[in-house]
C-alpha positions as CSV (number, residue, x, y, z in Angstrom):
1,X,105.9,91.5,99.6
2,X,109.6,91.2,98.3
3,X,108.5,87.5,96.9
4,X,105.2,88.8,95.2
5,X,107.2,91.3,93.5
6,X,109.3,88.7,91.8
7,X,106.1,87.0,91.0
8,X,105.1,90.0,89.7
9,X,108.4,90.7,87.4
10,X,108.4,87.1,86.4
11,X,104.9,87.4,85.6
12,X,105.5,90.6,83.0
13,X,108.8,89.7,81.7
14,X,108.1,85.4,81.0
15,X,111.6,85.3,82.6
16,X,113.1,85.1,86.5
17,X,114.1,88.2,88.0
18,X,117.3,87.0,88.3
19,X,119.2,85.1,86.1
20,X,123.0,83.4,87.3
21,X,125.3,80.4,86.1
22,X,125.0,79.0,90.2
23,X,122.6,78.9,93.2
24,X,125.3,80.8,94.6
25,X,125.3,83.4,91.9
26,X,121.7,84.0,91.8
27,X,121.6,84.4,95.7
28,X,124.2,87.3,95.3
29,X,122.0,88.9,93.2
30,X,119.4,88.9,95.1
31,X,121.2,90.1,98.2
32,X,122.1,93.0,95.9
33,X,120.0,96.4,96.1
34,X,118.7,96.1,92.9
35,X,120.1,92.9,91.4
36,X,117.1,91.9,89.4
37,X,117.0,91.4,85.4
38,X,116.7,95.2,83.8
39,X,112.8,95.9,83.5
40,X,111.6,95.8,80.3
41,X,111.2,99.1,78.0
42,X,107.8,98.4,77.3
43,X,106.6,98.4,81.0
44,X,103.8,101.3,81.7
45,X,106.4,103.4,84.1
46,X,103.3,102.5,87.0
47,X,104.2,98.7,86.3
48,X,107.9,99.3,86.8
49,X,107.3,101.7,90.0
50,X,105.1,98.7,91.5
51,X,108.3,96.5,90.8
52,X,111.0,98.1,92.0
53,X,108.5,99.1,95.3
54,X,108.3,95.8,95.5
55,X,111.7,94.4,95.6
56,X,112.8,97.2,97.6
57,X,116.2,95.8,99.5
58,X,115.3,97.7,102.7
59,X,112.5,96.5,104.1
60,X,111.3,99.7,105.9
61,X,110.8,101.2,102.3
62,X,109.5,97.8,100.5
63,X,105.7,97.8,99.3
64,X,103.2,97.3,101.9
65,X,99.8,95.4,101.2
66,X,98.0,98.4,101.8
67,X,100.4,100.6,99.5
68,X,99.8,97.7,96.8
69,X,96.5,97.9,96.7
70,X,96.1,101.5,96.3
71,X,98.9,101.5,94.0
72,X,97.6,103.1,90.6
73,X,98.6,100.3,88.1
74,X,96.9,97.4,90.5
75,X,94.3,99.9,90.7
76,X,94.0,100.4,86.7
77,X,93.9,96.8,86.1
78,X,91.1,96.3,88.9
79,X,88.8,98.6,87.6
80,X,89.5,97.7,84.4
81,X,88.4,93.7,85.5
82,X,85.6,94.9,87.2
83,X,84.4,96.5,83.5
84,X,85.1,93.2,82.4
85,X,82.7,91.7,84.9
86,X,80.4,93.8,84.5
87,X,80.5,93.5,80.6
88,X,80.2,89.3,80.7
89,X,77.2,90.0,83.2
90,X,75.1,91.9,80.6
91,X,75.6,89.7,78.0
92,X,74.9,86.4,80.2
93,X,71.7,88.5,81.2
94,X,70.4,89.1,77.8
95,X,71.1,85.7,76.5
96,X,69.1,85.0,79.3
97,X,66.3,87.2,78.1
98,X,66.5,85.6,75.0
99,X,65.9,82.1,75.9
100,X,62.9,83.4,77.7
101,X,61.5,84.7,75.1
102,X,61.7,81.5,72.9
């Protein structure tokens, strides 16, 4: 879960969640409670709550799968591609119509 929620920041910010001059530097930081990259300003406060669940240091309070799936921002973005779906659907289906018509 810890690596999908650097992914996830990496994925939001176009950047790596951590950022050093070595491979030694960079593996501090992520042994460090919280040694990811600040999270951007413009991050829905769901987005960043996700992220930082995520990359939770101690395990016994990271994210679970479960907890990600019923967390309210994947939740938001699911429903919100299952509009989408649905939406492409309806229009396939009525172009469909139309060609049978003609």
């Amino acid at each position: 879960m810890w690596a999908l929620g650097a992914v996830a920041y990496e994925m939001l910010h176009n950047r790596t969640a951590f950022h050093g001059n070595t491979e030694q530097d960079i593996e501090m930081r992520i042994s460090m409670s919280g040694g990811y990259n600040d999270l951007r300003r413009s991050l829905s406060a769901a987005a960043k709550g996700l992220l930082q669940g995520l990359m939770c240091q101690e395990v016994a309070k990271r994210m679970t799968a479960a907890d990600v799936l019923a967390h309210p921002w994947v939740r938001a973005a699911a429903q919100a591609q299952q509009v989408h779906v649905l939406e492409m659907a309806e229009v396939a289906e009525d172009e469909d119509d139309e060609e049978a018509a003609t």
